[in-house]
C-alpha positions as CSV (number, residue, x, y, z in Angstrom):
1,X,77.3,-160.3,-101.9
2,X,74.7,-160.6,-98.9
3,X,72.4,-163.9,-98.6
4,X,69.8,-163.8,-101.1
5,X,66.3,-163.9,-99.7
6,X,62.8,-165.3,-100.0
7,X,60.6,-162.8,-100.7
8,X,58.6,-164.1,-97.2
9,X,62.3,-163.4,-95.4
10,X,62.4,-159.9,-96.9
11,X,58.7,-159.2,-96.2
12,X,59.4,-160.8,-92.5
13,X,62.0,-158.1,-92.1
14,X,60.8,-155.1,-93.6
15,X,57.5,-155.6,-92.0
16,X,55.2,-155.8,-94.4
17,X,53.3,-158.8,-96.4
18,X,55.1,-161.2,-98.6
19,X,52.5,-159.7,-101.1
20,X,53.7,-156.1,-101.1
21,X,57.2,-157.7,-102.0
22,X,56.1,-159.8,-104.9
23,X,53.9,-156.4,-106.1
24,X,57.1,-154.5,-106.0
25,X,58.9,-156.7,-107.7
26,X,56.1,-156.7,-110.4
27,X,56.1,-153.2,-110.4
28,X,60.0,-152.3,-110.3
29,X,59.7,-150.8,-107.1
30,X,62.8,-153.3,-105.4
31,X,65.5,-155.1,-107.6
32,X,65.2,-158.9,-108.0
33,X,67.3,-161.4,-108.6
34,X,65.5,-163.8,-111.0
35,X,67.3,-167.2,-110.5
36,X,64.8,-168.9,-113.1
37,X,61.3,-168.2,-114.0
38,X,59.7,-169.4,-110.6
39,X,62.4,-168.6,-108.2
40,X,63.5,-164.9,-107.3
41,X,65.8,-163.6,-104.2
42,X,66.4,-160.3,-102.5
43,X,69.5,-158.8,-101.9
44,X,68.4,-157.0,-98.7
45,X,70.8,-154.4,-98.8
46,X,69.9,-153.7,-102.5
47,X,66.5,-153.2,-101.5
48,X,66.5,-151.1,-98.6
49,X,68.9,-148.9,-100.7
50,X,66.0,-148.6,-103.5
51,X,63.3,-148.1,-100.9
52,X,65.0,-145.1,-99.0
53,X,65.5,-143.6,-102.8
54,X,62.0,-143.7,-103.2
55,X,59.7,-140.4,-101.7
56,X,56.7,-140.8,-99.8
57,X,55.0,-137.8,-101.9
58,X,56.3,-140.1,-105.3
59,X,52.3,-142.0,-104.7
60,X,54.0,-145.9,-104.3
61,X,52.5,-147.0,-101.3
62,X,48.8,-145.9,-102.6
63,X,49.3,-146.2,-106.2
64,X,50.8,-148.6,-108.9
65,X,52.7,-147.0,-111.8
66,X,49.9,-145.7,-114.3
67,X,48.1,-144.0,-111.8
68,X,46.3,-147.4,-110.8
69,X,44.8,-147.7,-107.4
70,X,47.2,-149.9,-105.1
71,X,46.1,-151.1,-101.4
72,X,47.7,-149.3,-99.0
73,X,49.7,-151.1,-96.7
């Protein structure tokens, strides 16, 4: 197994904010690795293997599950 990350380490190196990775946790977009209720960590590889699975045309980056409105990012 990789080292587990912070979700502000992930964020860091995906480029994006450290609140896109705690909403895509939220929202089942990236597995998580819930090592008790207040601390979580990445696998990085894990997650850039569920991004690239994902499709641009799927709505994710514009819109939560549901069909709520999500900020783009």
């Amino acid at each position: 197994m990789n080292d587990l990350l912070k979700a502000e380490d992930l964020a860091e190196r995906l480029q994006v904010r450290p609140e896109t990775v705690k909403t895509w946790t939220r929202d089942n977009v990236i597995p998580a690795i819930r090592i008790n209720p207040r601390v979580i960590r990445y696998d990085y590889a894990e997650v850039v293997d569920a991004l690239k699975r994902r499709r641009v045309g799927e709505g994710w980056i514009n819109e939560r599950p549901g069909g709520q409105p999500g900020r783009k990012e």
